[in-house]
VOPAGU-2260 file (C-alpha; in pm, 1 decimal, decimal comma):
REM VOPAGU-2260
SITE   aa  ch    i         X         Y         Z
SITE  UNK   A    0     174,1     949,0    1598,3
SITE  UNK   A    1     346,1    1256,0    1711,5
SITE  UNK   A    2     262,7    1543,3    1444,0
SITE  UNK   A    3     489,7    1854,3    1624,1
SITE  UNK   A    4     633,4    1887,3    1230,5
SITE  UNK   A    5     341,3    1958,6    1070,5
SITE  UNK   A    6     162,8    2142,4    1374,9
SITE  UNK   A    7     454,1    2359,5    1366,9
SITE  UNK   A    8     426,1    2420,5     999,2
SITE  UNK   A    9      91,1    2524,0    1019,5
SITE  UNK   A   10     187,0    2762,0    1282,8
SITE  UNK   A   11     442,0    2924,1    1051,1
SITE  UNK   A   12     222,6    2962,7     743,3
SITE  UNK   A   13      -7,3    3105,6     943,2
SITE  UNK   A   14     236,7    3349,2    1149,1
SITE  UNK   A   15     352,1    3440,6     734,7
SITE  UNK   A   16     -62,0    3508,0     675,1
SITE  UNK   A   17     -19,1    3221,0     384,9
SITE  UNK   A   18    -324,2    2996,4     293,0
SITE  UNK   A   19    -233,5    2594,5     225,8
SITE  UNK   A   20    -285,9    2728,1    -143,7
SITE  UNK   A   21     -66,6    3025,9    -133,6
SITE  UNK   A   22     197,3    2857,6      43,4
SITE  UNK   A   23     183,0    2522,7    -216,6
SITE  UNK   A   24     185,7    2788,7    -485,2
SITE  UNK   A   25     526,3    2975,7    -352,6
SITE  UNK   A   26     716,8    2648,9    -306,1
SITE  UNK   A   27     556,4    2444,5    -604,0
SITE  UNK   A   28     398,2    2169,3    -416,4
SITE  UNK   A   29      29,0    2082,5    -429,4
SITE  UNK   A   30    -259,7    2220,1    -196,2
SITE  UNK   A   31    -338,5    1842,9     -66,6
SITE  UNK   A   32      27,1    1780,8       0,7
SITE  UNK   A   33      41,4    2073,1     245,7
SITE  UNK   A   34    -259,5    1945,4     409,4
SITE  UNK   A   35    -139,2    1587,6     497,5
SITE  UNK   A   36     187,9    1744,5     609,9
SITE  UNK   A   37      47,9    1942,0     818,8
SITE  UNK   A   38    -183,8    1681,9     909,9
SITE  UNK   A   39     112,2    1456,1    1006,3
SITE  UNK   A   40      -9,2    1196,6     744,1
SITE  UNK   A   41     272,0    1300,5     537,3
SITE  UNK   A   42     651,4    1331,3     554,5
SITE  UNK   A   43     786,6    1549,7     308,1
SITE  UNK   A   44    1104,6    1492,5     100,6
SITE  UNK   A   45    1437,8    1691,8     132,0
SITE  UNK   A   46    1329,6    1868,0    -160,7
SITE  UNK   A   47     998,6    1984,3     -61,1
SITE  UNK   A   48    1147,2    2042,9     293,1
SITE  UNK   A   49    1383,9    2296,3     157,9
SITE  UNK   A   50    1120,7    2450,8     -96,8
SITE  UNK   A   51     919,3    2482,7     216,6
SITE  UNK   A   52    1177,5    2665,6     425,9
SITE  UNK   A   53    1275,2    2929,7     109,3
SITE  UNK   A   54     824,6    3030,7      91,5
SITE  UNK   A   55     851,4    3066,4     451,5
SITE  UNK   A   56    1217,7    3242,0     480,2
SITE  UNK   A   57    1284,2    2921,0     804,4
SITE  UNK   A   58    1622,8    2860,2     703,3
SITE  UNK   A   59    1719,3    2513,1     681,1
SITE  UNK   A   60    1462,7    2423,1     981,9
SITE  UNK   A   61    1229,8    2228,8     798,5
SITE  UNK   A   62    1508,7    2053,4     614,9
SITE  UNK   A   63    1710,2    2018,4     902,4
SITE  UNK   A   64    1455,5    1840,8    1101,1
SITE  UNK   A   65    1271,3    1653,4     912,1
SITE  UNK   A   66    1072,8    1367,8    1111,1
SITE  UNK   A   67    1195,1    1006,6    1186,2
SITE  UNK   A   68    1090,1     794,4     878,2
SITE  UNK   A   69    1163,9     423,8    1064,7
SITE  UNK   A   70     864,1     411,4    1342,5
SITE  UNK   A   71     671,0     187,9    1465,0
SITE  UNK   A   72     448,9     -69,5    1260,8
SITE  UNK   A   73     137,9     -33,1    1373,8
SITE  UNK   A   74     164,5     370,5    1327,9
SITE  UNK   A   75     288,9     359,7     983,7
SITE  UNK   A   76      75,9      95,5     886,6
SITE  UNK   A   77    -189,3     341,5     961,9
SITE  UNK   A   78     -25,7     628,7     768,0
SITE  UNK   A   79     -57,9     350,7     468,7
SITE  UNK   A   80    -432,4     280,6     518,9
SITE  UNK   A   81    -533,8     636,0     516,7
SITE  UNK   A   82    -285,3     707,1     201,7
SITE  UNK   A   83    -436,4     359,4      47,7
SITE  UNK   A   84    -810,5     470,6      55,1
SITE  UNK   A   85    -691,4     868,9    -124,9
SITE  UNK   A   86    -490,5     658,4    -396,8
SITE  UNK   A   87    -648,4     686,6    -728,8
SITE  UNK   A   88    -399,9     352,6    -846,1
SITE  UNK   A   89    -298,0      52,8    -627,9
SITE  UNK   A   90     -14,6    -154,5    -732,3
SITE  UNK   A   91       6,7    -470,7    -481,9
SITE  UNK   A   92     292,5    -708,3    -474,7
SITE  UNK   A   93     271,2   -1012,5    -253,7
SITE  UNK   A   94     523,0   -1294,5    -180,9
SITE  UNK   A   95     333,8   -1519,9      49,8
SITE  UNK   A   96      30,4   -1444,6      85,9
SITE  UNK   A   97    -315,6   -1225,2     -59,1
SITE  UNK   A   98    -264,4    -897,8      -8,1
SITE  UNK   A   99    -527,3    -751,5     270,9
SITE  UNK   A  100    -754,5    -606,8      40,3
SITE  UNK   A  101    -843,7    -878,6    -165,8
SITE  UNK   A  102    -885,7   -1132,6     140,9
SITE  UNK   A  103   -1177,4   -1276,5     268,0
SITE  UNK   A  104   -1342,6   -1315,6     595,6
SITE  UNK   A  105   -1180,9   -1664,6     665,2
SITE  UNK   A  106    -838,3   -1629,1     510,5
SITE  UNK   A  107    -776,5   -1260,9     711,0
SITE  UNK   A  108    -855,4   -1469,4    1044,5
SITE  UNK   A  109    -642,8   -1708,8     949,9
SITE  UNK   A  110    -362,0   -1491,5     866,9
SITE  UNK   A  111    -404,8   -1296,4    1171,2
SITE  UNK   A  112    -449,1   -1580,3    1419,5
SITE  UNK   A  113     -29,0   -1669,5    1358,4
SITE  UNK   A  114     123,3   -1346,5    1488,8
SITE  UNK   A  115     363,6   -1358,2    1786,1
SITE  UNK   A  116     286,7   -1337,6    2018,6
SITE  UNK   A  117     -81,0   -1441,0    1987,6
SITE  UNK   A  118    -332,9   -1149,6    1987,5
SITE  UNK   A  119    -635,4   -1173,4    2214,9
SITE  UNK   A  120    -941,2   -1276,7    2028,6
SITE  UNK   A  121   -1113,6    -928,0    2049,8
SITE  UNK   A  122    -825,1    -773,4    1918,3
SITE  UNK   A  123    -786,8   -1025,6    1629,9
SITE  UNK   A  124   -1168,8   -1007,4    1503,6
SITE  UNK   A  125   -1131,0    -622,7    1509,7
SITE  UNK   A  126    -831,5    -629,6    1270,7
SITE  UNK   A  127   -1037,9    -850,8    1065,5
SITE  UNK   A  128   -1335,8    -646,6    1082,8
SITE  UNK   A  129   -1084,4    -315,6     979,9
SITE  UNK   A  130    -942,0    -538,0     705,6
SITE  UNK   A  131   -1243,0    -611,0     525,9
SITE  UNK   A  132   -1346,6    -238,4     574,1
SITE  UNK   A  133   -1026,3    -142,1     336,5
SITE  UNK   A  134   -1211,9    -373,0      81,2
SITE  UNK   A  135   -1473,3    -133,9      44,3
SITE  UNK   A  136   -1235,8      70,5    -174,6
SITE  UNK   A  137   -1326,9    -167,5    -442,5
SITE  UNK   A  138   -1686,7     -59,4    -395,8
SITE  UNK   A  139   -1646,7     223,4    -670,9
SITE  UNK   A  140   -1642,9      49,2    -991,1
SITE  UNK   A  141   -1369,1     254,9   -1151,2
SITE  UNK   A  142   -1132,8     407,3    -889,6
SITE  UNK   A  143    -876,9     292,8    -790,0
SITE  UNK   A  144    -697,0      95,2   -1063,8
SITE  UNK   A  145    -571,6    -216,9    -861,4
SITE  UNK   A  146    -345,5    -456,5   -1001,6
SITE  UNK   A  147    -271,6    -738,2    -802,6
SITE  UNK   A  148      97,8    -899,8    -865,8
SITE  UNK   A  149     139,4   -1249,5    -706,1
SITE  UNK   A  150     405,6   -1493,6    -649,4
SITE  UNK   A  151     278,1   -1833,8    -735,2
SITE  UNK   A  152     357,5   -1927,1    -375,9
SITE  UNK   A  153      57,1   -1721,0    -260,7
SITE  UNK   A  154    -144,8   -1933,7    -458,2
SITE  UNK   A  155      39,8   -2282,9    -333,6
SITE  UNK   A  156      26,1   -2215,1      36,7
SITE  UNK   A  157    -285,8   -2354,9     183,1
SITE  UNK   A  158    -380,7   -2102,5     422,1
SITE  UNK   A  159    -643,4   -2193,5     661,3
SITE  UNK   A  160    -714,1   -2518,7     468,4
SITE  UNK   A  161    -822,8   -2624,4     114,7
SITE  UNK   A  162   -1233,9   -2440,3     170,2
SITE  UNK   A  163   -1079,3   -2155,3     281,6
SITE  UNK   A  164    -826,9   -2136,7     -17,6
SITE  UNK   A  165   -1102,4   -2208,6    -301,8
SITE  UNK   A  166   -1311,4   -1916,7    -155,1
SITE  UNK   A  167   -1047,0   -1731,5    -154,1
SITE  UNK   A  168    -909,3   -1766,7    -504,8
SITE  UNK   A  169   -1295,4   -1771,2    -618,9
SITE  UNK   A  170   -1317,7   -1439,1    -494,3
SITE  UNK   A  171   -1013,1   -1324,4    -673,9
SITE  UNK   A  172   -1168,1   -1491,7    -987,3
SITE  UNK   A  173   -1467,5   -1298,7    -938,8
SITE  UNK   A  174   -1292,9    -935,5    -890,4
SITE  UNK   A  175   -1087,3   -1043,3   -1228,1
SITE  UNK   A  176   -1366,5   -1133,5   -1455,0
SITE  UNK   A  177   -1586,9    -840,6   -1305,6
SITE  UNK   A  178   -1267,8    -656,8   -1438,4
SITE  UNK   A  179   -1232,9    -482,1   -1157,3
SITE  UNK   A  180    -885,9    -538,5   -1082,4
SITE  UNK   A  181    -601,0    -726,4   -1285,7
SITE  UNK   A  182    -394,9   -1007,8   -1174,0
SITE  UNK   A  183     -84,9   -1165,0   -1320,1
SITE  UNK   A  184     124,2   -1422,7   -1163,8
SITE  UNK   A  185     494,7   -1475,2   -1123,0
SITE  UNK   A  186     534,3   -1860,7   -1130,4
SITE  UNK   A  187     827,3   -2048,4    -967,6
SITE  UNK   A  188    1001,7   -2139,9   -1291,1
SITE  UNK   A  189    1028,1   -1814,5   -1344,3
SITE  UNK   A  190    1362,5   -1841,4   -1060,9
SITE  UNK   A  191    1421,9   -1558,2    -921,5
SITE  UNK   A  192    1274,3   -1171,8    -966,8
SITE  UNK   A  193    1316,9    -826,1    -856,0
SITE  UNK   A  194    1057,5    -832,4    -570,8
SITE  UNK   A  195    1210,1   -1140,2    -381,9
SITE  UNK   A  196    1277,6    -938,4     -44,2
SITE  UNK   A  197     914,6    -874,9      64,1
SITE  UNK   A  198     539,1    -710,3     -21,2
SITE  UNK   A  199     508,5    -384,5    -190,8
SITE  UNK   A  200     243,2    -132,5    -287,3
SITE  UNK   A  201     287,5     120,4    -502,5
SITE  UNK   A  202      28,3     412,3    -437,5
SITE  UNK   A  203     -47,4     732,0    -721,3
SITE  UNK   A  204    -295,7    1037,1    -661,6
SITE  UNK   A  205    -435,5    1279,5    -823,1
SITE  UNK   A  206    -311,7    1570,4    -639,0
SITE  UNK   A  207       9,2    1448,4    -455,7
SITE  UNK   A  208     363,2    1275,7    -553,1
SITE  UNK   A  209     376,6     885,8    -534,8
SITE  UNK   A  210     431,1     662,3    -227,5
SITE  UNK   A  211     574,2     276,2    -210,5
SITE  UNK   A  212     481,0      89,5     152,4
SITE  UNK   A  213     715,1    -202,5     166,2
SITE  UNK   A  214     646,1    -472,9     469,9
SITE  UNK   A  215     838,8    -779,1     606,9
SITE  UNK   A  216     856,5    -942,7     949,4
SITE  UNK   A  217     857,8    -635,8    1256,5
SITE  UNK   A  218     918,7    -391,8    1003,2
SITE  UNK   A  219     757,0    -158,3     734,8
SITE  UNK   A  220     843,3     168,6     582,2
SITE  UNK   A  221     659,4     438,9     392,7
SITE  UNK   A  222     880,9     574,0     108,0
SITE  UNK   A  223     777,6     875,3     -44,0
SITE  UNK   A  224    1125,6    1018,0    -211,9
SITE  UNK   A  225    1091,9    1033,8    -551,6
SITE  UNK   A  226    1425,1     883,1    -645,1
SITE  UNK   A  227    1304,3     551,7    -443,7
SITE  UNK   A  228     999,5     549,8    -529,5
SITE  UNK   A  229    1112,0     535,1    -893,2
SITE  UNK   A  230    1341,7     224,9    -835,8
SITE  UNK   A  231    1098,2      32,9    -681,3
SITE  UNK   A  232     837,4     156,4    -955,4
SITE  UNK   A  233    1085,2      -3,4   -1219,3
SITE  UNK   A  234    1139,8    -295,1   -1004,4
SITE  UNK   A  235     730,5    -368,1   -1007,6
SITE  UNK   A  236     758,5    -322,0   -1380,0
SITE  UNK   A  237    1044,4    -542,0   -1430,5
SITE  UNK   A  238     856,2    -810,6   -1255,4
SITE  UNK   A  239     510,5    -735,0   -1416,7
SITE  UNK   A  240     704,3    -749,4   -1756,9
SITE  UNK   A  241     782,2   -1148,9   -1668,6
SITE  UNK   A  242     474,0   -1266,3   -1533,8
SITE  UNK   A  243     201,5   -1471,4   -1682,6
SITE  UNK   A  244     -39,6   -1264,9   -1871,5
SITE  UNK   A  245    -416,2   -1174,3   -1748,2
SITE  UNK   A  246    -590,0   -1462,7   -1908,1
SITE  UNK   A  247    -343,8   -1758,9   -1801,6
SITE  UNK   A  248    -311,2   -1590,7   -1468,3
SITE  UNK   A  249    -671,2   -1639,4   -1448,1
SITE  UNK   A  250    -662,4   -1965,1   -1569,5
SITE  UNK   A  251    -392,5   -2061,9   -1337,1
SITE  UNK   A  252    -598,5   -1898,4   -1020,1
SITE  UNK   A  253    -924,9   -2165,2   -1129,7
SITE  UNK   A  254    -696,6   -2448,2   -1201,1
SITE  UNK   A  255    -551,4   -2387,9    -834,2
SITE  UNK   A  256    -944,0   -2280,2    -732,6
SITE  UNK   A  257   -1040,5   -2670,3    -839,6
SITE  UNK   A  258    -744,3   -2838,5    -701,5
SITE  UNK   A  259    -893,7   -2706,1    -359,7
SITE  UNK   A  260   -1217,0   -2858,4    -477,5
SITE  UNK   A  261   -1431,1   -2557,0    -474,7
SITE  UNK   A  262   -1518,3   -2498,6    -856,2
SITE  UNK   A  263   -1513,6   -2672,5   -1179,4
């Protein structure tokens, strides 16, 4: 990913003789958030665009030409990952199938051996390898939060077969009763929601504003304005509000985990 934004950024702060902290200080932005603009791991909103420009006396450039939001998959799902493993809270959302994190060996081949066109083998076992690395975010007992919000078709559609399915939901039965992460379902009687359109995550840090990464079919988009963030923020608790709580979305994930005759 191109990063002539934030190179030239950095070259400005440091033609004004401004540190990342004396510059976040003058336009009321954190030091962190400089740093992944300037890193190109970061977009920043109109708002901190134009704060920007009036610490560094640019005008409107940084306002004026602020980056292309709508690239390529493959480089904003990047952007994502590194955002995902800062994030101090994970909020996952998934329609049709286990979010990435929480999947296992079997049921990440499985989901990544029906892309089109069809990846070469190589190329498919090191996605899965770099999957199950972003599962080592759930190493730390304690950060980050992750709640896991699932449609009941995730649980319905037999991906990879029936011993691939029980291990998986067994492993999301293990993650819940470890408490490490929450789940709650949205089941199909429910009709329908405000998160029908496609996967979300909702990502909060310590030191930086809140981002949503949204995903369908050829397309995904980092949103990091705070007005849509918000809306999709409410939307997640809209939906949250109407699912099944912890306890009989845990009984609902071993009743499914038996059906695929994997545990009692």
């Amino acid at each position: 990913m191109s990063n002539k934004y934030g190179d030239w950024l950095r070259g400005r702060r440091e033609a004004a003789g401004l540190t990342q902290q004396e510059l976040a200080d003058s336009a009321i932005m954190t030091r962190s958030h400089i740093a992944h603009i300037e890193a190109g791991r970061r977009v920043p909103s109109p708002d901190d665009a134009r704060r920007l420009d009036r610490a560094l006396g640019t005008g409107d450039v940084l306002a004026s030409f602020l980056p292309e939001r709508d690239m390529a998959i493959a480089e904003y799902f990047e952007t994502a990952r590194l955002l995902e493993q800062q994030a101090v809270s994970l909020r996952e959302f998934a329609l049709s199938f286990i979010p990435g994190v929480l999947q296992t060996p079997a049921y990440a081949r499985t989901v990544l051996s029906t892309t089109f066109p069809p990846l070469p083998a190589d190329e498919r076992d090191q996605r899965v390898v770099t999957r199950l690395q972003r599962a080592e975010l759930l190493d730390d007992p304690v950060k980050p939060t992750f709640w896991a919000l699932l449609d009941e078709a995730v649980l319905r559609r037999t991906v990879g077969g029936p011993a691939v399915m029980a291990d998986q939901l067994t492993h999301l039965i293990d993650l819940v009763e470890s408490t490490r992460i929450r789940v709650h379902i949205l089941p199909f009687d429910l009709g329908m929601h405000p998160l029908m359109s496609s996967m979300l995550t909702l990502m909060a840090f310590d030191d930086q504003p809140p981002v949503a990464y949204a995903e369908g079919v050829r397309w995904s988009k980092i949103q990091d304005s705070p007005t849509v963030v918000e809306e999709l923020e409410n939307r997640y608790q809209l939906a949250l509000a109407d699912a099944l709580p912890l306890n009989e979305s845990l009984a609902l994930l071993k009743a499914r985990a038996k059906d695929y005759g994997h545990r009692d």
